[in-house]
DODREN-135777 format. One record per atom (N, C-alpha, C): atom name; residue in three letters; residue number from 1; x, y, z. Coordinates in nm, 3 decimals, always signed. Example, Ala and Ser with C-alpha at 12.3 -4.5 7.8 and 13.67 -1.06 7.14 Angstrom:
<nodes>
NODE   atome   residu   num        c1        c2        c3
NODE       N      ala     1    +1.319    -0.569    +0.780
NODE      CA      ala     1    +1.230    -0.450    +0.780
NODE       C      ala     1    +1.320    -0.330    +0.780
NODE       N      ser     2    +1.285    -0.225    +0.708
NODE      CA      ser     2    +1.367    -0.106    +0.714
NODE       C      ser     2    +1.290    +0.003    +0.787
</nodes>
This chain:
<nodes>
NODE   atome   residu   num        c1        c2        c3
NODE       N      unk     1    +3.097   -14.147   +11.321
NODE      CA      unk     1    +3.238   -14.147   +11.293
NODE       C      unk     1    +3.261   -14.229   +11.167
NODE       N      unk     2    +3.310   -14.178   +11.086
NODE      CA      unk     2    +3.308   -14.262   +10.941
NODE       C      unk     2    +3.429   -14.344   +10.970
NODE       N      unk     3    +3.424   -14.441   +10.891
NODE      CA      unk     3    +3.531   -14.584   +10.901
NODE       C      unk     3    +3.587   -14.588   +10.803
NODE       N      unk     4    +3.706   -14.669   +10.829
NODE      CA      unk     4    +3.804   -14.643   +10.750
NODE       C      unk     4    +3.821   -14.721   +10.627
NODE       N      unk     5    +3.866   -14.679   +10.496
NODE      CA      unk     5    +3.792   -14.739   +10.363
NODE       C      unk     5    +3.839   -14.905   +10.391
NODE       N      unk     6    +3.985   -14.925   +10.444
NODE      CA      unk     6    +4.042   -15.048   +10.461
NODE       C      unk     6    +3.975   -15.158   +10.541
NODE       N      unk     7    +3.876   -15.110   +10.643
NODE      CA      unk     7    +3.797   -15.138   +10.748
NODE       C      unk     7    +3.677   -15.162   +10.737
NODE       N      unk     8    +3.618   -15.094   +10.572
NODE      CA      unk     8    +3.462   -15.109   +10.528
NODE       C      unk     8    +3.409   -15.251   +10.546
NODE       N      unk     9    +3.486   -15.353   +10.515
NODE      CA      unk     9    +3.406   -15.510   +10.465
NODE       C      unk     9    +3.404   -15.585   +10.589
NODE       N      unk    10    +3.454   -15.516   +10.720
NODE      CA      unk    10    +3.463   -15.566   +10.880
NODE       C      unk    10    +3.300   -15.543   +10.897
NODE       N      unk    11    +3.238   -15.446   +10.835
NODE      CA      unk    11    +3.089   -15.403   +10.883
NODE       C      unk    11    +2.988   -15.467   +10.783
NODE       N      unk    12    +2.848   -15.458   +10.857
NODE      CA      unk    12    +2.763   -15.502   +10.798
NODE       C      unk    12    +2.686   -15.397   +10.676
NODE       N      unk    13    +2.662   -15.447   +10.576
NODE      CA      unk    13    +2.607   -15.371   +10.438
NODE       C      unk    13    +2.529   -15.232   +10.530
NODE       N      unk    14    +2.420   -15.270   +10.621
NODE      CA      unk    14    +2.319   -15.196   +10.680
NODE       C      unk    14    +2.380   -15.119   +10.800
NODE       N      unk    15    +2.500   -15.173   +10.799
NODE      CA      unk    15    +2.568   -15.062   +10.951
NODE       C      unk    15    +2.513   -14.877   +10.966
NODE       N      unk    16    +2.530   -14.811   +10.848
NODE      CA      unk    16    +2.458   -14.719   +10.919
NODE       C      unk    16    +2.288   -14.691   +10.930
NODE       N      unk    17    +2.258   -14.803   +10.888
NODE      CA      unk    17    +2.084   -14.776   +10.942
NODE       C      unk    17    +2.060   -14.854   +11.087
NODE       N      unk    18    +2.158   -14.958   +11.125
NODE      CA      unk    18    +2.194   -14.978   +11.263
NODE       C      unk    18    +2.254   -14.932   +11.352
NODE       N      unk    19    +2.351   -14.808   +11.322
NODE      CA      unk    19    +2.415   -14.735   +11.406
NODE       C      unk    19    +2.342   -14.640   +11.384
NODE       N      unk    20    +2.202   -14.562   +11.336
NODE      CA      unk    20    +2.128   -14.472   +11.380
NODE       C      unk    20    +1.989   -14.521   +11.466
NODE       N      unk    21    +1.988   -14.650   +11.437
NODE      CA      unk    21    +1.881   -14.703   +11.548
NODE       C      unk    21    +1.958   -14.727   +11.687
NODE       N      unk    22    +2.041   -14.761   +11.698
NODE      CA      unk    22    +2.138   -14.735   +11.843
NODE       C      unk    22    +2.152   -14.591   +11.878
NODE       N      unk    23    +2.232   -14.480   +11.807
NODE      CA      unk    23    +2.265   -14.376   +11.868
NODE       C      unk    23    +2.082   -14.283   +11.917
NODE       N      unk    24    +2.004   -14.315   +11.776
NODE      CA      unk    24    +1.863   -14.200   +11.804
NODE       C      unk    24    +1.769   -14.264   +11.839
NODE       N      unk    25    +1.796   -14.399   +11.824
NODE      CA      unk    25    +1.652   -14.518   +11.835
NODE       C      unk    25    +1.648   -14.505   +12.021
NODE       N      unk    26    +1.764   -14.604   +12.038
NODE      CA      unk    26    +1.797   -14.623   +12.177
NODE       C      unk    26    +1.828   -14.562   +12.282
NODE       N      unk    27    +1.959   -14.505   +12.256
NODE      CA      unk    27    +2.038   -14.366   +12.343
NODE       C      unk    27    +1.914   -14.285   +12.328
NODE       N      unk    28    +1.880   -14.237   +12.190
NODE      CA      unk    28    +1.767   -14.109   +12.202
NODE       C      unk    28    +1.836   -13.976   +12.179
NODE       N      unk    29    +1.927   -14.000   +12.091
NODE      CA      unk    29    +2.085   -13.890   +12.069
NODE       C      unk    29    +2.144   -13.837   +12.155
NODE       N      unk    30    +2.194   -13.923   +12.305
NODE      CA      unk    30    +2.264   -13.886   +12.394
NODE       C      unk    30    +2.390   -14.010   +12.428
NODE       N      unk    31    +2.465   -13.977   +12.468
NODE      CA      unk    31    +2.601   -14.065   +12.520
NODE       C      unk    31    +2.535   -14.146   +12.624
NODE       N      unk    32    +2.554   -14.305   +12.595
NODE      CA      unk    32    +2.549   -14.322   +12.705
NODE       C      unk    32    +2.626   -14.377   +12.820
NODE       N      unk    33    +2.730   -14.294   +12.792
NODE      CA      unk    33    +2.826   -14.325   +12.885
NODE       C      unk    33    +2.807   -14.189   +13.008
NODE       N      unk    34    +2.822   -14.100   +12.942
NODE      CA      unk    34    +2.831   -13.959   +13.020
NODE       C      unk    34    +2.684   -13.853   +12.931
NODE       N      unk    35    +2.643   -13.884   +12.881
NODE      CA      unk    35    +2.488   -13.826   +12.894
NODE       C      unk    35    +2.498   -13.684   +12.767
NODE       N      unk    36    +2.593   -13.690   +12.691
NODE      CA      unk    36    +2.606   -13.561   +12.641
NODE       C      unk    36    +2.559   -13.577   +12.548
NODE       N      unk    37    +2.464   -13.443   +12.469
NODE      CA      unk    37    +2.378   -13.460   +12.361
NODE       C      unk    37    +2.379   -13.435   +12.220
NODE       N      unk    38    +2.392   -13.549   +12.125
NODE      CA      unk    38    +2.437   -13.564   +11.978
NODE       C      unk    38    +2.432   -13.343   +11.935
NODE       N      unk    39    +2.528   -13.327   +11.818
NODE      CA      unk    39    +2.511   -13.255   +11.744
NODE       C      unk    39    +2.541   -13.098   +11.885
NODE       N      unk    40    +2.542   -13.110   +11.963
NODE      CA      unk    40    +2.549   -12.945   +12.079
NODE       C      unk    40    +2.683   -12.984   +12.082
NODE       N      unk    41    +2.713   -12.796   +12.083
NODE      CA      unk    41    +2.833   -12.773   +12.142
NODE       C      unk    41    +2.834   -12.784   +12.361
NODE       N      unk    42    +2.928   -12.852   +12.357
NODE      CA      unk    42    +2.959   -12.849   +12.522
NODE       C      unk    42    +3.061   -12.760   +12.555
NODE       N      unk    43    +3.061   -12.706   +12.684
NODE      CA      unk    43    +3.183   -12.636   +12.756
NODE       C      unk    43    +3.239   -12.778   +12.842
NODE       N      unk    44    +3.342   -12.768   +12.819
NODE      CA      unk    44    +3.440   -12.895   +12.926
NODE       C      unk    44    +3.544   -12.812   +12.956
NODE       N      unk    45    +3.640   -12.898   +13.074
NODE      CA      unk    45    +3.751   -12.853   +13.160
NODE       C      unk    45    +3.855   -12.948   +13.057
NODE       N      unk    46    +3.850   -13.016   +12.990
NODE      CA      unk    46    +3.982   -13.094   +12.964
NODE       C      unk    46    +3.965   -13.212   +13.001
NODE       N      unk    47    +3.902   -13.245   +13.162
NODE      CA      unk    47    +3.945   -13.391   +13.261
NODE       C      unk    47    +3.831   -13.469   +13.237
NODE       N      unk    48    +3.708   -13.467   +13.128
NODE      CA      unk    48    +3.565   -13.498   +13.146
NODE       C      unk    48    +3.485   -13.432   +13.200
NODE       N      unk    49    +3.479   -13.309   +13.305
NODE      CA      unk    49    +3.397   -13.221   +13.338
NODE       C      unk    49    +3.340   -13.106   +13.269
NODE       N      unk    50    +3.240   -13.140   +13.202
NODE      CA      unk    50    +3.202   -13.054   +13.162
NODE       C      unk    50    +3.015   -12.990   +13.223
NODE       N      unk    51    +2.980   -12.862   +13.124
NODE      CA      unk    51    +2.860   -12.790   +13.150
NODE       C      unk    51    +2.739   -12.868   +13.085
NODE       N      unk    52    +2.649   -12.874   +13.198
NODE      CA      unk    52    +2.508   -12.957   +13.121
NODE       C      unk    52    +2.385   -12.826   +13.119
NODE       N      unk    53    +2.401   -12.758   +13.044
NODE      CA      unk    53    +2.286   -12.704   +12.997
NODE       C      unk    53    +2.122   -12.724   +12.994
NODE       N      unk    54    +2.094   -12.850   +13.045
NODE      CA      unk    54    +2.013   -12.890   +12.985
NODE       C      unk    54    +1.963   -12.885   +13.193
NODE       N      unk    55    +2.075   -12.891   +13.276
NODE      CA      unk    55    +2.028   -12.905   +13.396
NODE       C      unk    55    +2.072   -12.820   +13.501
NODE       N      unk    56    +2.110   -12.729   +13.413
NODE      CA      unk    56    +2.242   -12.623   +13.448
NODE       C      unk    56    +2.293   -12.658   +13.563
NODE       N      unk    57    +2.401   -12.761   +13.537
NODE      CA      unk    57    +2.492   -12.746   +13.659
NODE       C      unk    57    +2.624   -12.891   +13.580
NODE       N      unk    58    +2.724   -12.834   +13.659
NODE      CA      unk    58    +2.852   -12.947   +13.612
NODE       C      unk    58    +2.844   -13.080   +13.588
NODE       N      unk    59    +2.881   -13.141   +13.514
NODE      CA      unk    59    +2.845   -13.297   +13.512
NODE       C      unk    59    +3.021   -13.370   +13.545
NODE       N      unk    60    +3.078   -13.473   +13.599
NODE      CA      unk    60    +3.205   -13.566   +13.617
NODE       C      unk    60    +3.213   -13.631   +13.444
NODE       N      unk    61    +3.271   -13.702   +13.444
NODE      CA      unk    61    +3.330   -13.800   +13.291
NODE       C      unk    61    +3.272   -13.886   +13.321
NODE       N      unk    62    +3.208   -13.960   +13.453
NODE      CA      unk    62    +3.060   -14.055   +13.412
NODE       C      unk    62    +2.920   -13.963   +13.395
NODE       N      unk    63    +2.901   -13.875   +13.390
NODE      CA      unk    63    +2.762   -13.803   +13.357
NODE       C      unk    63    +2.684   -13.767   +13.489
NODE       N      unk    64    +2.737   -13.778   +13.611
NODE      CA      unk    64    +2.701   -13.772   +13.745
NODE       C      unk    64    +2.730   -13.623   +13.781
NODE       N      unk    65    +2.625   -13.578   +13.842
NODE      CA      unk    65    +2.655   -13.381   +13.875
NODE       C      unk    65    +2.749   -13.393   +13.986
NODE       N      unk    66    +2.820   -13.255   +13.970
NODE      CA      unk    66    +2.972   -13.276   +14.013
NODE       C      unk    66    +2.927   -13.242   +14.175
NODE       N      unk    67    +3.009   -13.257   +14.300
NODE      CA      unk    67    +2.982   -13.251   +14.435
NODE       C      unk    67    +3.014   -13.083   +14.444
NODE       N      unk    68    +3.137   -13.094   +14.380
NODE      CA      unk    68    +3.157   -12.921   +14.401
NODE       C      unk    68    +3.173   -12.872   +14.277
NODE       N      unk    69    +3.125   -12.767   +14.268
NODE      CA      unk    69    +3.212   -12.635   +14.167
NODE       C      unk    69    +3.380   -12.640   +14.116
NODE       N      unk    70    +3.415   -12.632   +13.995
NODE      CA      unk    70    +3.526   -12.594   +13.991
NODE       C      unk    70    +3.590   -12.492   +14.039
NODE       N      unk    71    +3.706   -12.477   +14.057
NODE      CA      unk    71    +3.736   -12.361   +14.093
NODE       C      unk    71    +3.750   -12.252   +14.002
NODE       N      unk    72    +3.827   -12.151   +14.016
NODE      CA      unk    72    +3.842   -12.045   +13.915
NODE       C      unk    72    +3.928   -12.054   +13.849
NODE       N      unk    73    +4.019   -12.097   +13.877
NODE      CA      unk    73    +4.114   -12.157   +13.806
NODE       C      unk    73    +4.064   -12.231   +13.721
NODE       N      unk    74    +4.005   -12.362   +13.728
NODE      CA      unk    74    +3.973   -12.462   +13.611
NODE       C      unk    74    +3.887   -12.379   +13.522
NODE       N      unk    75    +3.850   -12.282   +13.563
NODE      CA      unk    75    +3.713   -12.237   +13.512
NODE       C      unk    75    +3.779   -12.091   +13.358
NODE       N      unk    76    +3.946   -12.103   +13.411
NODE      CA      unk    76    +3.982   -12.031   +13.249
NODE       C      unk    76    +4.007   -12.142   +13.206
NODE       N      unk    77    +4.037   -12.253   +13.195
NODE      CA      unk    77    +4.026   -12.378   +13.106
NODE       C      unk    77    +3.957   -12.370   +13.029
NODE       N      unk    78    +3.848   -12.355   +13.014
NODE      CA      unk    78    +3.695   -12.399   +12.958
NODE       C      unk    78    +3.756   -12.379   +12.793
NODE       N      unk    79    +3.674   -12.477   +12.751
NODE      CA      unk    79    +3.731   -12.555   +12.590
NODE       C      unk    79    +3.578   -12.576   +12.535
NODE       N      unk    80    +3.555   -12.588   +12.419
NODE      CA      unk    80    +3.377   -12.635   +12.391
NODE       C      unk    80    +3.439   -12.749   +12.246
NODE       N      unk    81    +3.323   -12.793   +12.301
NODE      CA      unk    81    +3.353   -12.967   +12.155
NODE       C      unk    81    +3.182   -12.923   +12.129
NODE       N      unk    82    +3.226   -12.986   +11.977
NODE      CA      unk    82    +3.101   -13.025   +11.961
NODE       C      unk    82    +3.101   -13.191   +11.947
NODE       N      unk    83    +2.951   -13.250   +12.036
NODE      CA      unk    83    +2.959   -13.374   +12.040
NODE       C      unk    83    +2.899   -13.469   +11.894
NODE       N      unk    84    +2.952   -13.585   +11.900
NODE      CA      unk    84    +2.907   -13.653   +11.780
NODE       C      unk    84    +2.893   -13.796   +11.835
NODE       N      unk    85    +2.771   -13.851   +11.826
NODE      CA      unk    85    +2.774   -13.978   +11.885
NODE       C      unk    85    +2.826   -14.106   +11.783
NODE       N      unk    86    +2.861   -14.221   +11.816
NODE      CA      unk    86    +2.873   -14.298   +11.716
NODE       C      unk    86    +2.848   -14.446   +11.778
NODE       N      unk    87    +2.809   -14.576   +11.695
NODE      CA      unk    87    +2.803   -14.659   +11.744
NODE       C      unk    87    +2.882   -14.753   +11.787
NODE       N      unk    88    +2.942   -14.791   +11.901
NODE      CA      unk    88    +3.035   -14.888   +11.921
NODE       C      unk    88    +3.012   -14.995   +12.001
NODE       N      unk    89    +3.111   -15.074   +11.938
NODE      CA      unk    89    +3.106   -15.223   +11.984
NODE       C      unk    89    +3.180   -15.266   +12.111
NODE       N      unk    90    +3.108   -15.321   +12.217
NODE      CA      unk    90    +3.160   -15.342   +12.350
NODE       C      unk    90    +3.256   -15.407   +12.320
NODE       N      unk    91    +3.300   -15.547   +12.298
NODE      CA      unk    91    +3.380   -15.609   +12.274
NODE       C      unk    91    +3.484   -15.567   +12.113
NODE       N      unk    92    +3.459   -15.493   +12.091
NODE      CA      unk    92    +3.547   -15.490   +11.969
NODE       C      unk    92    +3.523   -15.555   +11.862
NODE       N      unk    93    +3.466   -15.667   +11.848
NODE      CA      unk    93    +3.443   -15.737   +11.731
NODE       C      unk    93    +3.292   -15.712   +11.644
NODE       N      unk    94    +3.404   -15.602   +11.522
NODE      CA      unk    94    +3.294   -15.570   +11.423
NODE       C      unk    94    +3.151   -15.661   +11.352
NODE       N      unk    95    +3.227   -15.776   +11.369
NODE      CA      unk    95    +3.093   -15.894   +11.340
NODE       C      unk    95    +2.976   -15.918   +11.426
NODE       N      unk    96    +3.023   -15.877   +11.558
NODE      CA      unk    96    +2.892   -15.949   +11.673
NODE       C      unk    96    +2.827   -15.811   +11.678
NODE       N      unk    97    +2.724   -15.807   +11.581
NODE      CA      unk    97    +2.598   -15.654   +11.597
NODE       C      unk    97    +2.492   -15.675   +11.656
NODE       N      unk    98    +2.490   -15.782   +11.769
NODE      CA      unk    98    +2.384   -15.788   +11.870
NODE       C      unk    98    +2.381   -15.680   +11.957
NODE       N      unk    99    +2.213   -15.667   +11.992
NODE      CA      unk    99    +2.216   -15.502   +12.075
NODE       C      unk    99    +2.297   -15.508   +12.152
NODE       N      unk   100    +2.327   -15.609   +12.212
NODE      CA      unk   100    +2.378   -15.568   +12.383
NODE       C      unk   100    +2.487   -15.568   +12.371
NODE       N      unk   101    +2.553   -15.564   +12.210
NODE      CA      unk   101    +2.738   -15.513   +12.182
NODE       C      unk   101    +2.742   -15.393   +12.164
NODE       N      unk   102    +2.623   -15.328   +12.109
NODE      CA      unk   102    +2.664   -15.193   +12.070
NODE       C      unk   102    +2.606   -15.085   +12.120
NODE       N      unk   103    +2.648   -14.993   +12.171
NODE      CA      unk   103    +2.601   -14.901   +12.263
NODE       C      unk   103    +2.662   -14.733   +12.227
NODE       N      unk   104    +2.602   -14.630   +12.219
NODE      CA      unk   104    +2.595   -14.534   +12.129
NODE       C      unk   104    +2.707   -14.440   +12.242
NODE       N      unk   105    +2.852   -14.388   +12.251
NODE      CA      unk   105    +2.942   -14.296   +12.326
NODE       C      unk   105    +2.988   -14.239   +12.231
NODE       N      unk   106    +2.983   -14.089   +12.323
NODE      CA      unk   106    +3.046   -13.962   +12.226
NODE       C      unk   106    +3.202   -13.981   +12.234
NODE       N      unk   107    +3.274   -13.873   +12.149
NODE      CA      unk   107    +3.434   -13.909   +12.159
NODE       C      unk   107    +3.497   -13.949   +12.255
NODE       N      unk   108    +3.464   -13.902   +12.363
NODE      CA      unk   108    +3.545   -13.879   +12.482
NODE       C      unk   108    +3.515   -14.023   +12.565
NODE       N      unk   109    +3.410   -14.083   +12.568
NODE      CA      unk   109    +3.365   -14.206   +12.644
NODE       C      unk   109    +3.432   -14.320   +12.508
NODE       N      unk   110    +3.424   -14.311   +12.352
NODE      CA      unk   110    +3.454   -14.400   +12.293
NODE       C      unk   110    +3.643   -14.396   +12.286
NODE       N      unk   111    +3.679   -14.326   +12.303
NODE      CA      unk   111    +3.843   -14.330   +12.343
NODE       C      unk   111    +3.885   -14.362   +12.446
NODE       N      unk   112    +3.757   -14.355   +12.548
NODE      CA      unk   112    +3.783   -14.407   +12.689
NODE       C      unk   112    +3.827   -14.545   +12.690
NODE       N      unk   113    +3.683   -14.619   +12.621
NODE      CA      unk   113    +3.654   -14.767   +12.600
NODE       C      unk   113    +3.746   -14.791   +12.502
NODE       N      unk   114    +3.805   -14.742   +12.450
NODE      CA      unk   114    +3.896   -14.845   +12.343
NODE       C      unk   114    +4.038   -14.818   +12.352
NODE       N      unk   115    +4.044   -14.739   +12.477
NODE      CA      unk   115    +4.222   -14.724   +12.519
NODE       C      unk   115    +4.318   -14.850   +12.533
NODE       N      unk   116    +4.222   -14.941   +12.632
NODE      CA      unk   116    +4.295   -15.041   +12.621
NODE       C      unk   116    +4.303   -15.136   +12.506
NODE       N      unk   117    +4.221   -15.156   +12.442
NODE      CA      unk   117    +4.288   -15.218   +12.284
NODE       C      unk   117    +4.367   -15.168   +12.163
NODE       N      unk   118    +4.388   -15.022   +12.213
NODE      CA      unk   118    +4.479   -14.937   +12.153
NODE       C      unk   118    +4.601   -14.978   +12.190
NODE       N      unk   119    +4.618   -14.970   +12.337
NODE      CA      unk   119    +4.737   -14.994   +12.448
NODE       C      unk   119    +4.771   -15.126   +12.341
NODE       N      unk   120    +4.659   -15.217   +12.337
NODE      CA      unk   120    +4.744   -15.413   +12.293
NODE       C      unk   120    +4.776   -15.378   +12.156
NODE       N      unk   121    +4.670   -15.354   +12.062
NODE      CA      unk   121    +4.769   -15.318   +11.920
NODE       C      unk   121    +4.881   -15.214   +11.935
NODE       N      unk   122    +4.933   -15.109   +11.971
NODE      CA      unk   122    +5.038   -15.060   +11.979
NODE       C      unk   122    +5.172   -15.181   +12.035
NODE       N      unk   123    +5.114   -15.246   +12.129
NODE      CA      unk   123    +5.208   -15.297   +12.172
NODE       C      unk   123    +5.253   -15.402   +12.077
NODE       N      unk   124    +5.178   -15.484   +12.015
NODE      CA      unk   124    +5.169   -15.606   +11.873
NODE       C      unk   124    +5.247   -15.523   +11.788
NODE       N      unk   125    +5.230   -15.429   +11.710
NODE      CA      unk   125    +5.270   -15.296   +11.624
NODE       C      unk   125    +5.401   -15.340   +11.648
NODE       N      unk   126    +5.462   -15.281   +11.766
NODE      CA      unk   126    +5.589   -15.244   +11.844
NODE       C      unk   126    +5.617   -15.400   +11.832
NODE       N      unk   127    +5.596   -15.470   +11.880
NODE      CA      unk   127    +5.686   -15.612   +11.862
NODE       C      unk   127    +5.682   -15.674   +11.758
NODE       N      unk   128    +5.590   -15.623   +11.663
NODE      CA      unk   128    +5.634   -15.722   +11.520
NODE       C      unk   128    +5.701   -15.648   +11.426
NODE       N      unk   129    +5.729   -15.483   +11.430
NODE      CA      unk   129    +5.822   -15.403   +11.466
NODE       C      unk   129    +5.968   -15.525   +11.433
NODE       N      unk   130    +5.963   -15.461   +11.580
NODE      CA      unk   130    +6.068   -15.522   +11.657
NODE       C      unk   130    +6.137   -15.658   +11.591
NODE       N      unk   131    +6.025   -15.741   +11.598
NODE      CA      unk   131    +6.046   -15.905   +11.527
NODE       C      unk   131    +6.109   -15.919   +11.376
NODE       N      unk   132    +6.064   -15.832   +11.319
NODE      CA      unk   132    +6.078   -15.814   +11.158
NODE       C      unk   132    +6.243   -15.774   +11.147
NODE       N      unk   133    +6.266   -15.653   +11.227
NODE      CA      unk   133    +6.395   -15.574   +11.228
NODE       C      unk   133    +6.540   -15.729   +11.258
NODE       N      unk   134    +6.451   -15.771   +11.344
NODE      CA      unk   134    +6.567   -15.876   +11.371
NODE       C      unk   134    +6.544   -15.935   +11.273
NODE       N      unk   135    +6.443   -15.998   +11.238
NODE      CA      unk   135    +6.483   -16.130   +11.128
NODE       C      unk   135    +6.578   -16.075   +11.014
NODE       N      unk   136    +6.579   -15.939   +10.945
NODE      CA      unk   136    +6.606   -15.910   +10.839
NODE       C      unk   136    +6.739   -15.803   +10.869
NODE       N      unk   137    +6.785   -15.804   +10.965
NODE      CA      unk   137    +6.867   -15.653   +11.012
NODE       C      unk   137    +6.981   -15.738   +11.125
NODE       N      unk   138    +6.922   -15.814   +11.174
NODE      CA      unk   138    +6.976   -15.870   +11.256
NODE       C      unk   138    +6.980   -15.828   +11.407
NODE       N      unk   139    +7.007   -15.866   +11.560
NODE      CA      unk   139    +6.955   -15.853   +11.664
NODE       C      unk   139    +7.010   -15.673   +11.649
NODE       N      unk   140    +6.943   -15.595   +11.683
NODE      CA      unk   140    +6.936   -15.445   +11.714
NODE       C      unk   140    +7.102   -15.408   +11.792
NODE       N      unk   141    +7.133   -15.293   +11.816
NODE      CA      unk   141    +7.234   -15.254   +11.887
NODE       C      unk   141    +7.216   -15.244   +12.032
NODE       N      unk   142    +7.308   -15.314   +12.090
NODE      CA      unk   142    +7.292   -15.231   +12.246
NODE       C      unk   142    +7.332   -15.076   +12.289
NODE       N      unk   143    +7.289   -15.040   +12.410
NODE      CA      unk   143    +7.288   -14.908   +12.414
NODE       C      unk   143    +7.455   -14.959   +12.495
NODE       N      unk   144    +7.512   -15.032   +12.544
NODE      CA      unk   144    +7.640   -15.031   +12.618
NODE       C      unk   144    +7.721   -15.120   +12.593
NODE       N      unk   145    +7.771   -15.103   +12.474
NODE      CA      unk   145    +7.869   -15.234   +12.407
NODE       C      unk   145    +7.977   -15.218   +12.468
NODE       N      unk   146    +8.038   -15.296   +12.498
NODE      CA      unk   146    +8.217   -15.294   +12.528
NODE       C      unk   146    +8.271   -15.347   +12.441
NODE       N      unk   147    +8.397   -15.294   +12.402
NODE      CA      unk   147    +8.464   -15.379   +12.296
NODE       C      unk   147    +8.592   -15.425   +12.353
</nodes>
């Protein structure tokens, strides 16, 4: 996943000869969150369930074969990605590139893991937002003024 030009000097000079020894060194070009394999197209349902080819049979959104069959219904769903692994940092912090921070998930597991720090910067976003508007605008309108 290429990074963003504003975001370049957060990483280390060698980041991508370290994020290919994680995703092909380590993983071995598979997710390892849910097991899916660098560069193939997958069939998925939408919910994380998708087709493992490799064992022919359904896999869940942790990489575990499914108990049952979808039904027929889910089964006009079917959508295909192609997967791309990338290296990410458990904790978030681009500086700490010790192995046991970075661990190689395809899109779907790395949006998983970083929902919730999405969730806190949106929310920071939204209140300094918010904070700015007042200092310079003054307190916002209510939705039920009486006069």
């Amino acid at each position: 996943m290429p990074i963003r030009r504003e975001h370049r000097f957060f990483y280390p000079i060698d980041w991508p000869q370290l994020s290919a020894t994680i995703r092909f060194g380590r993983a071995g070009g598979a997710c390892e969150g849910c097991g899916r394999p660098h560069g193939q197209t997958v069939y998925h349902l939408g919910d994380g369930r998708c087709w493992d080819a490799g064992i022919g049979a359904w896999r869940d959104g942790q990489g575990r074969p499914l108990r049952s069959l979808p039904t027929i219904e889910d089964l006009g769903l079917i959508r295909t990605t192609r997967v791309m692994l990338a290296a990410v940092h458990r904790d978030h912090d681009t500086a700490n590139n010790l192995d046991r921070n970075l661990v190689a998930f395809c899109q779907r597991c790395h949006i998983n893991h970083d929902r919730p720090e999405h969730k806190r910067r949106r929310w920071c976003t939204l209140f300094r937002r918010r904070a700015m508007g007042d200092l310079f605008r003054g307190p916002y309108p209510t939705a039920n003024r009486s006069s």
